[in-house]
Phi, psi and omega in degrees: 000314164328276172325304187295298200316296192307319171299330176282275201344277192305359186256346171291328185271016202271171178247191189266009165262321164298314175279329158335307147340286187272354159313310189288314190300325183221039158062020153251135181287142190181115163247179200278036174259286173294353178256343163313309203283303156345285187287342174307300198305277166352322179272327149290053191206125202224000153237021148351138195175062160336328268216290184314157182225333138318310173278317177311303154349264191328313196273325173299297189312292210313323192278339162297300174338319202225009172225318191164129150320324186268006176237334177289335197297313210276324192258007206261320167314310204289306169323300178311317185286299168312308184285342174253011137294340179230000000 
């Protein structure tokens, strides 16, 4: 439960340099428009909850919608990966 809380928290704050990072760290193409566009997205969700897989659903559109279908696919990998680990 710990873990999760501290992963929402930190992707509602994140800045868009910060996911550039971690976009590189983990072999996602992500330019700095689109990590702007993210992190937007992110910060408005104010109950954020990767973990949920409904609010995730939701939240992979909207970022297709305003970032791409192929970069929502890649974190949607990355999501998958962060939650069934913790």
């Amino acid at each position: 439960m710990f873990v999760k809380k501290i992963v929402n928290q930190k992707l509602r704050r994140i800045s868009p340099k910060e996911l550039l990072k971690y976009a590189k760290n983990y072999q996602i193409n992500l330019t700095e428009p689109q990590a702007e566009k993210i992190a937007t997205i992110f910060h408005q969700q104010p109950n954020l909850d990767v973990y949920d897989v409904q609010q995730r659903s939701k939240l992979l559109k909207t970022i297709s919608e305003r970032v791409g279908p192929s970069t929502a696919a890649q974190l949607e990998q990355l999501f998958v990966k962060l939650t069934s680990s913790s």
